[in-house]
MMTF fields as JSON, N, C-alpha, C and O atoms, coordinates in Angstrom:
{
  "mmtfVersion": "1.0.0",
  "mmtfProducer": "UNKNOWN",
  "numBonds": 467,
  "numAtoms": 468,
  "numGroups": 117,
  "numChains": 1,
  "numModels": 1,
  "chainsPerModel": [1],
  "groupsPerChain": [117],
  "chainIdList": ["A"],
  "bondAtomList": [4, 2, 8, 6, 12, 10, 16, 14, 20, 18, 24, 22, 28, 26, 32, 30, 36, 34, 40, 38, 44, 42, 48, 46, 52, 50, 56, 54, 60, 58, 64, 62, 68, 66, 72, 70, 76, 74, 80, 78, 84, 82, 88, 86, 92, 90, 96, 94, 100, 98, 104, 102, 108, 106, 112, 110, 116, 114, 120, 118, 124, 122, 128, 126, 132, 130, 136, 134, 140, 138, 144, 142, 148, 146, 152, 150, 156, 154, 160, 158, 164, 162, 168, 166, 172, 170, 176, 174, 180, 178, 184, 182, 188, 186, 192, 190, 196, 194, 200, 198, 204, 202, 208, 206, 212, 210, 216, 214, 220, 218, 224, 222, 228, 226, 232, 230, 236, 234, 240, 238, 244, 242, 248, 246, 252, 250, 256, 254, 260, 258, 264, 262, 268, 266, 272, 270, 276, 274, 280, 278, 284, 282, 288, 286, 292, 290, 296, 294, 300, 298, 304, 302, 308, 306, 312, 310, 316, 314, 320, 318, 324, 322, 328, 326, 332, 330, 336, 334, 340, 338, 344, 342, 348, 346, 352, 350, 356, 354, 360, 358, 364, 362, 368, 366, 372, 370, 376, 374, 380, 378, 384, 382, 388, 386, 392, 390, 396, 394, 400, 398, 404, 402, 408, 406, 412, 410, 416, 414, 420, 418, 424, 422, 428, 426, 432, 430, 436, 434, 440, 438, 444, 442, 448, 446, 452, 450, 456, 454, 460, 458, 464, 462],
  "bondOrderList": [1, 1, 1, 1, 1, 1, 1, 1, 1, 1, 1, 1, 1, 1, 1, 1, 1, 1, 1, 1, 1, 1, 1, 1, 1, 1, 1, 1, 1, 1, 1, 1, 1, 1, 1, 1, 1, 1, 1, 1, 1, 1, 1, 1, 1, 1, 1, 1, 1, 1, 1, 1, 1, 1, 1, 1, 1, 1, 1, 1, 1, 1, 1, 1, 1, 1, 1, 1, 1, 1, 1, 1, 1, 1, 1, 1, 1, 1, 1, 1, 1, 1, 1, 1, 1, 1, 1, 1, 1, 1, 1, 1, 1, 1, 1, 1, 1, 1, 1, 1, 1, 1, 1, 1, 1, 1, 1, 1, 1, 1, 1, 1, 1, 1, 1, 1],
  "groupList": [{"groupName": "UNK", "atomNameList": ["N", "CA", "C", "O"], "elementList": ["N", "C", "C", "O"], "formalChargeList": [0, 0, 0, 0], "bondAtomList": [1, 0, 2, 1, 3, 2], "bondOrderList": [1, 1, 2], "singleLetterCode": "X", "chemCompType": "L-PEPTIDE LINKING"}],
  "groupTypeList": [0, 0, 0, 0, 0, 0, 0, 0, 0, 0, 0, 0, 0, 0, 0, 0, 0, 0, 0, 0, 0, 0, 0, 0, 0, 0, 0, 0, 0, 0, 0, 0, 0, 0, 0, 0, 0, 0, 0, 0, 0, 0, 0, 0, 0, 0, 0, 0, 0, 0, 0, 0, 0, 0, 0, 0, 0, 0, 0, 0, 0, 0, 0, 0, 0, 0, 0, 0, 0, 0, 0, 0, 0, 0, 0, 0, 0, 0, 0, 0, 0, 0, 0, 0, 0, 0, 0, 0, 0, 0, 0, 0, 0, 0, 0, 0, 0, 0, 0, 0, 0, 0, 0, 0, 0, 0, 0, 0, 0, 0, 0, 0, 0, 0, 0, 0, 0],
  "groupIdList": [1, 2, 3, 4, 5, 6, 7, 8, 9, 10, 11, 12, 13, 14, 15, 16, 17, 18, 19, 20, 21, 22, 23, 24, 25, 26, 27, 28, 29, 30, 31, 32, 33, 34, 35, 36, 37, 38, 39, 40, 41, 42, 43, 44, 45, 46, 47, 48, 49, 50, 51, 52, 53, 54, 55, 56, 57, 58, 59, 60, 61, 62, 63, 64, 65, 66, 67, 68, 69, 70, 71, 72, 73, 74, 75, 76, 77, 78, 79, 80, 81, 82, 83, 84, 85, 86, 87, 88, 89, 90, 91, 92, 93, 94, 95, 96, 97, 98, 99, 100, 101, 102, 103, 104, 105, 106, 107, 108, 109, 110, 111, 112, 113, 114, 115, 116, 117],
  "secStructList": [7, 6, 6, 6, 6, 6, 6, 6, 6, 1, 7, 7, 7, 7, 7, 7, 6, 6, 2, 2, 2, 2, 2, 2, 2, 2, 2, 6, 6, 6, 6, 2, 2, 2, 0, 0, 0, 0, 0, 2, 2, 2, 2, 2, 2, 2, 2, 2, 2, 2, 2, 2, 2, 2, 2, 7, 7, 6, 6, 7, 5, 7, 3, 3, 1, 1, 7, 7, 7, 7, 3, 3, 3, 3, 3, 7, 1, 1, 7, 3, 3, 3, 3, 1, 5, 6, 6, 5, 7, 7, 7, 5, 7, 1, 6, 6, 3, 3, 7, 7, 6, 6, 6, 6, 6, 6, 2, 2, 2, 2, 2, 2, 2, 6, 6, 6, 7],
  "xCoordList": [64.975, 65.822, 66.338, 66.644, 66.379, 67.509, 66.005, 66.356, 64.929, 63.607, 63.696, 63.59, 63.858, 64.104, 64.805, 64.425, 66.041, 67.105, 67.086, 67.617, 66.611, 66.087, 64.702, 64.882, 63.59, 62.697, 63.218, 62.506, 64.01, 64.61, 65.819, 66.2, 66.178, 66.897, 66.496, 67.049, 65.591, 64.436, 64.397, 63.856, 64.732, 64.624, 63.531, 62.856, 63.473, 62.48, 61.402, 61.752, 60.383, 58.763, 59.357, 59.992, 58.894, 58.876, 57.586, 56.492, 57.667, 57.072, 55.586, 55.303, 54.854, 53.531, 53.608, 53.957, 53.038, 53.094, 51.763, 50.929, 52.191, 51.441, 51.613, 50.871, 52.352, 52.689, 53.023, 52.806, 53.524, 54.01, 52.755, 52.74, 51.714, 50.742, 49.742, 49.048, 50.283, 49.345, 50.534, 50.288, 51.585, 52.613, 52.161, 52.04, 51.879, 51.71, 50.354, 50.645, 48.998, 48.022, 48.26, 47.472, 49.177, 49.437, 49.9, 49.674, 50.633, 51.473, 50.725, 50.877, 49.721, 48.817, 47.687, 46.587, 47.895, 46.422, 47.114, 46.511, 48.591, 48.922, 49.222, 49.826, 49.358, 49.434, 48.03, 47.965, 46.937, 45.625, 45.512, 45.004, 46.228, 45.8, 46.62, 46.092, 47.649, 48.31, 47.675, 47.721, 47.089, 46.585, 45.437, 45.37, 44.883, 43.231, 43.081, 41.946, 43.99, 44.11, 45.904, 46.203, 46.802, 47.462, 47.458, 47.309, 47.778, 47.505, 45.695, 45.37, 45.319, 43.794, 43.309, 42.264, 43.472, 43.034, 44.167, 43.709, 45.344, 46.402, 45.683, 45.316, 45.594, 45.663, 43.917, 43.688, 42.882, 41.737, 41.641, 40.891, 42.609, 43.308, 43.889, 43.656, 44.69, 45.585, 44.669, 45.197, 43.593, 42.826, 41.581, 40.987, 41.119, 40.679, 41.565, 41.143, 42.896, 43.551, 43.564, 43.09, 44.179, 44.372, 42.767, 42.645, 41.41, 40.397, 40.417, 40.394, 40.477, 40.779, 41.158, 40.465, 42.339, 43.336, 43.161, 43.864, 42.314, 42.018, 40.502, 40.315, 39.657, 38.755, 38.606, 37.702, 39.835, 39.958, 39.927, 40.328, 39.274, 39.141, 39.397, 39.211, 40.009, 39.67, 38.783, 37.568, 39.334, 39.087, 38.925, 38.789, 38.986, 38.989, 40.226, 41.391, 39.902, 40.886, 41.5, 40.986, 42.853, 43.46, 44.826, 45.338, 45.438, 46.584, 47.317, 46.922, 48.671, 49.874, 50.129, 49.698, 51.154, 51.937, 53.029, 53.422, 53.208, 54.302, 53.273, 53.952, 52.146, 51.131, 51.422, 51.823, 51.222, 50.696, 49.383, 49.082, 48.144, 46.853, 47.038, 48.169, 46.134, 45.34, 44.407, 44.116, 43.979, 43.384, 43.875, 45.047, 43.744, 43.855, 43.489, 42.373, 44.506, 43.925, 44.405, 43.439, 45.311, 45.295, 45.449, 45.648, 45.47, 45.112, 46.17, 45.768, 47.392, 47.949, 48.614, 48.767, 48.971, 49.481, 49.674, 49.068, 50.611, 51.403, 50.809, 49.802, 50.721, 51.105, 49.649, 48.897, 49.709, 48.638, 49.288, 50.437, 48.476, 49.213, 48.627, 47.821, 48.897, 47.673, 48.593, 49.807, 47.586, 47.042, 47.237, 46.078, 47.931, 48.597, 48.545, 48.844, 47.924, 47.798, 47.505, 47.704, 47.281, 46.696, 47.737, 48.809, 47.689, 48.786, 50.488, 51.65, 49.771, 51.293, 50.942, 49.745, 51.577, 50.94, 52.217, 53.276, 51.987, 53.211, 52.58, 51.408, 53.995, 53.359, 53.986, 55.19, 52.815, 53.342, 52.658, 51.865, 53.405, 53.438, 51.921, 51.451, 51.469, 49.514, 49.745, 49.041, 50.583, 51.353, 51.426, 51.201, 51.71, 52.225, 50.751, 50.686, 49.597, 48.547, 48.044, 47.97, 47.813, 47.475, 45.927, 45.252, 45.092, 43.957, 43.235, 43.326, 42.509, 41.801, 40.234, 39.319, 40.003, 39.159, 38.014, 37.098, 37.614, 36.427, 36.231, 35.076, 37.088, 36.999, 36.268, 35.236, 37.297, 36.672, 35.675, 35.591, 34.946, 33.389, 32.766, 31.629, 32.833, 31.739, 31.435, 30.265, 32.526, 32.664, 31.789, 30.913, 32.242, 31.889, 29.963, 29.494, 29.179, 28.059, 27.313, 26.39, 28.052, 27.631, 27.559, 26.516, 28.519, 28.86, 28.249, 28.381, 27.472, 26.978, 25.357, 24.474, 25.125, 23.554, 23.58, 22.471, 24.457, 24.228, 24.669, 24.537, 25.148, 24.611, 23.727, 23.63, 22.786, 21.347, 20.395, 19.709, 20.474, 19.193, 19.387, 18.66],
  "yCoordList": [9.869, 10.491, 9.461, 9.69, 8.507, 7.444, 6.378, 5.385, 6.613, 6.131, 7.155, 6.626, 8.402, 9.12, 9.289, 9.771, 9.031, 9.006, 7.35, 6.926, 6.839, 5.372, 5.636, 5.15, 6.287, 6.578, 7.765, 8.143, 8.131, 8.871, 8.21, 8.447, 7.346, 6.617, 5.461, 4.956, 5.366, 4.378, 4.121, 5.103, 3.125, 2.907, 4.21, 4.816, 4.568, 5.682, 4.27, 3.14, 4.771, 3.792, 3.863, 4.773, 2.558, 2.647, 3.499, 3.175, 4.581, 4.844, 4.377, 3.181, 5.157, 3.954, 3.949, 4.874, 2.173, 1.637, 3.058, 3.822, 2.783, 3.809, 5.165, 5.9, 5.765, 6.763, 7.767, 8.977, 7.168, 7.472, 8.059, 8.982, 7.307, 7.288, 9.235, 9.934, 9.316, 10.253, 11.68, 12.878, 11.048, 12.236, 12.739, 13.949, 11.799, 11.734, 12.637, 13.823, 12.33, 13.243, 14.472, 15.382, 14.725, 16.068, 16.839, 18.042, 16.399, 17.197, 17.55, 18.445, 16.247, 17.224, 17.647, 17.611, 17.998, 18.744, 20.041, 20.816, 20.495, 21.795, 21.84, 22.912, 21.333, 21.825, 22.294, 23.491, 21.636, 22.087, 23.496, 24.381, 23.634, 24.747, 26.227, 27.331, 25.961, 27.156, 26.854, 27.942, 25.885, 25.932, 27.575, 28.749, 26.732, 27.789, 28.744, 29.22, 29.28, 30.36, 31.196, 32.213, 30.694, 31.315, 31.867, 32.986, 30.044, 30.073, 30.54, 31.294, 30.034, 30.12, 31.641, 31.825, 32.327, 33.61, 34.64, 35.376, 34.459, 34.988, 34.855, 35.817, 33.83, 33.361, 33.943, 33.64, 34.512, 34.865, 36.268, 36.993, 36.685, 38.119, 38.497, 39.521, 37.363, 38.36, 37.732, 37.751, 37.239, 37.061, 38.123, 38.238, 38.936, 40.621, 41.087, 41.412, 41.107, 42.668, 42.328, 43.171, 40.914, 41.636, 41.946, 42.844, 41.123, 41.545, 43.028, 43.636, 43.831, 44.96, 45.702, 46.593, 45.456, 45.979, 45.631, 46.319, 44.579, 44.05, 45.011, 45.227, 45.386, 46.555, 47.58, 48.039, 47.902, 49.719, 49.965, 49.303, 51.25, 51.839, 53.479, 54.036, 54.111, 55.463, 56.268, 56.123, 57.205, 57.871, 57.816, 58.786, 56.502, 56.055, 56.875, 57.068, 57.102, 57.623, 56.378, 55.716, 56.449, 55.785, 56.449, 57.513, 55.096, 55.87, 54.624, 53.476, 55.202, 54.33, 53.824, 54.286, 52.42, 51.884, 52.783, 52.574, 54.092, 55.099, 56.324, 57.087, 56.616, 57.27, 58.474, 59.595, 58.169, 59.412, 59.232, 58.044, 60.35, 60.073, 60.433, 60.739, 60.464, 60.723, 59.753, 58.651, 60.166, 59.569, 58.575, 58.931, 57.717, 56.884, 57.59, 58.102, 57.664, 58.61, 57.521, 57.224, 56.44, 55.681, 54.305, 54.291, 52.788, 51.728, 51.092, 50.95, 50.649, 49.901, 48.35, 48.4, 47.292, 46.143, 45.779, 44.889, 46.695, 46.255, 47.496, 47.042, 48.379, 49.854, 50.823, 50.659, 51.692, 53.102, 54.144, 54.348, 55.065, 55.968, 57.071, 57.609, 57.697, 58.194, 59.848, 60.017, 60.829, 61.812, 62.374, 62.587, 62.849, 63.62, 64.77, 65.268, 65.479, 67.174, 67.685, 66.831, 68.347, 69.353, 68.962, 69.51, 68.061, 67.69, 67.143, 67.256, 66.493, 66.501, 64.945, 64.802, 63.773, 62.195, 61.402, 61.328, 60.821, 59.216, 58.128, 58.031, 57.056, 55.763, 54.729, 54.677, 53.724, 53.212, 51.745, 51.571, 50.646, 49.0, 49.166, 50.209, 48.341, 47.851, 47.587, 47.692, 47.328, 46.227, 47.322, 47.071, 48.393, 49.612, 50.401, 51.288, 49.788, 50.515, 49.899, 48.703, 50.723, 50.244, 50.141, 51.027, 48.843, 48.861, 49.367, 48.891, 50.634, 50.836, 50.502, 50.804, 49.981, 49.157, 49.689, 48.868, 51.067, 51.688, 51.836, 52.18, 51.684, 51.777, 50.205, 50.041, 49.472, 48.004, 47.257, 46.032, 47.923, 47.784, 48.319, 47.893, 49.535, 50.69, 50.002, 49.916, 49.447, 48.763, 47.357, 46.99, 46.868, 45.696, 45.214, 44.235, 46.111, 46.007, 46.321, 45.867, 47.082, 48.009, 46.486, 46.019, 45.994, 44.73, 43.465, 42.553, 43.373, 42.242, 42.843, 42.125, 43.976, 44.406, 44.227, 43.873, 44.292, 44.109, 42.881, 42.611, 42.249, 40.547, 40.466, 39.251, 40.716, 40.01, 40.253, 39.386, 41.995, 42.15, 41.126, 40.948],
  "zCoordList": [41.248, 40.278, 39.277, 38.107, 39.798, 38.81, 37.943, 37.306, 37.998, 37.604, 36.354, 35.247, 36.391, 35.512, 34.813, 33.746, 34.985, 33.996, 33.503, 32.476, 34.139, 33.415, 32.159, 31.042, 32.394, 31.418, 30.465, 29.533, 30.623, 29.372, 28.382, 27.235, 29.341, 28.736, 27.61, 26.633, 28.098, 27.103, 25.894, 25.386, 24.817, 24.011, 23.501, 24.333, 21.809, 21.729, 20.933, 20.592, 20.874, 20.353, 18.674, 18.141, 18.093, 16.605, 16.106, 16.569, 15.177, 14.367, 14.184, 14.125, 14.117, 13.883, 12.422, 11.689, 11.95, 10.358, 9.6, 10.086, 8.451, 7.244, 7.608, 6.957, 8.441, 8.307, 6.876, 6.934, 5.713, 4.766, 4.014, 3.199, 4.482, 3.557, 3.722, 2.984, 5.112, 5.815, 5.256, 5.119, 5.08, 4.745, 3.476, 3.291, 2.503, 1.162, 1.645, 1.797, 1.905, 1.837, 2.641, 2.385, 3.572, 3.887, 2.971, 3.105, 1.847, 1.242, -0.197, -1.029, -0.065, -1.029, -0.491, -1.041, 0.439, 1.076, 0.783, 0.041, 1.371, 0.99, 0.082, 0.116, -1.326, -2.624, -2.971, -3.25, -3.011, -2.956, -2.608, -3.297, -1.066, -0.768, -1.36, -1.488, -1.575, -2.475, -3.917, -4.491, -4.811, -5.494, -5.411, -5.775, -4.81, -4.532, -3.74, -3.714, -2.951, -2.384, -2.83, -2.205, -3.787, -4.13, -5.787, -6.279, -6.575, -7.908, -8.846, -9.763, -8.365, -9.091, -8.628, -9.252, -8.155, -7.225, -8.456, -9.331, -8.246, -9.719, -11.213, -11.888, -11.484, -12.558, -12.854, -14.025, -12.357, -12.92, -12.795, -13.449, -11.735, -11.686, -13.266, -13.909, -13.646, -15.169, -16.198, -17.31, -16.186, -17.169, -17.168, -18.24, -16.025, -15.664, -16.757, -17.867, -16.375, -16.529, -18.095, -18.856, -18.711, -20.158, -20.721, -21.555, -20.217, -20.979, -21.033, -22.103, -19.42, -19.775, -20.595, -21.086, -20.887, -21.76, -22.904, -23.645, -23.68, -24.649, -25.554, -26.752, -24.297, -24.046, -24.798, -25.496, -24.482, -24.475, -25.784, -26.741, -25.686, -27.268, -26.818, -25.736, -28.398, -28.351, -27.647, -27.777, -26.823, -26.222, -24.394, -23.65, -24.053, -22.996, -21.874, -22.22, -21.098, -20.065, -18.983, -18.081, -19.583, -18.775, -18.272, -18.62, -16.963, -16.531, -16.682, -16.881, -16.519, -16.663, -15.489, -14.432, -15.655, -14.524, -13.249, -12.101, -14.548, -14.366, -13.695, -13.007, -13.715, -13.291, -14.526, -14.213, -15.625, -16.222, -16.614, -16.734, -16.951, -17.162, -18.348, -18.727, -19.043, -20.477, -21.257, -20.793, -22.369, -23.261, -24.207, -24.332, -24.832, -25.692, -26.96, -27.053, -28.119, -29.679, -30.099, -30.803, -30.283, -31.25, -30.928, -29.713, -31.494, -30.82, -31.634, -32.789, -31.457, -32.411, -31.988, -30.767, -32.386, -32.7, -30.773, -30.177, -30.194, -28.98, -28.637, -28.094, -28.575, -27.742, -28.342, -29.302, -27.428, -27.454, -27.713, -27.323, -28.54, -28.208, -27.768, -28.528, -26.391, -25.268, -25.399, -25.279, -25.662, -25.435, -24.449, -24.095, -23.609, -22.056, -21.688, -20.603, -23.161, -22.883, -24.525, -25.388, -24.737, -26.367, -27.036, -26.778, -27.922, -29.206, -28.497, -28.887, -27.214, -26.639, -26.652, -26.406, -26.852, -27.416, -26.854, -27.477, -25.602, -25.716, -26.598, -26.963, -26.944, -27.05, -26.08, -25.826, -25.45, -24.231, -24.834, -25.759, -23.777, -24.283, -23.754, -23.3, -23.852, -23.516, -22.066, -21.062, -22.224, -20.897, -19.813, -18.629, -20.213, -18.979, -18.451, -17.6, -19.233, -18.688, -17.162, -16.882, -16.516, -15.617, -15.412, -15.936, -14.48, -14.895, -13.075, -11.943, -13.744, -12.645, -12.171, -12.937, -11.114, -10.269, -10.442, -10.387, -10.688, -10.866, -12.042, -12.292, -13.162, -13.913, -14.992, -15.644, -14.724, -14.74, -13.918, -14.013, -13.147, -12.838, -13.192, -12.988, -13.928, -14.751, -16.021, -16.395, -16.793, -17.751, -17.795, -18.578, -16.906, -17.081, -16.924, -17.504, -16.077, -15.946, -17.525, -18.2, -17.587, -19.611, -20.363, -20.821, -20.388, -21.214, -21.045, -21.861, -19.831, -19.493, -19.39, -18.92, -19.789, -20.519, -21.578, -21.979, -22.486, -23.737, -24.395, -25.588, -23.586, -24.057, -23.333, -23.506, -22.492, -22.258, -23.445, -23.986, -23.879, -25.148, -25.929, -26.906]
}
């Protein structure tokens, strides 16, 4: 018993030397990794959505952030102004469209045939 409370009692070991150095590459090993699995994964995400939104033309069916559907009748500066029913017309920010997934793969195959001709 008293062997034991003698080895706990024990001075604790110094540190092993260059430690600092291994801290330093840990800490950018995890910046790396929120780099490329947080930032870079975002950041080619909102460069999708505005081409999307950059896209769109008259007549296109889209829906809102707010979920209303309709058409696109006019294309202006910031905002659309979308078509919701027979002469019934919001105008909403570009920003509030929301971009749908089937929609921006239908698109996008169209667009990448006609830069090959």
């Amino acid at each position: 018993m008293n062997q034991l409370f003698t080895l706990l009692q024990a001075a604790p070991a110094e540190a092993p030397k260059g430690g600092g150095s291994m801290t330093l590459i840990f800490i950018l090993l995890i910046i790396l990794i929120f780099y490329f699995f947080m930032i870079r994964p975002q950041q080619k995400r909102q460069k999708q959505v505005e081409e999307f939104r950059k896209n769109l033309q008259k007549g296109d069916k889209v829906t809102t952030i707010g979920g209303i559907h309709g058409k696109i009748r006019e294309i202006k500066e910031s905002t659309f102004v979308i078509e919701i029913a027979h002469d019934v017309c919001v105008e909403v920010e570009k920003a509030a469209i929301n971009v749908d997934e089937n929609a921006a793969k239908a698109k996008a195959p169209a667009t990448s045939e006609n830069s090959e001709n």
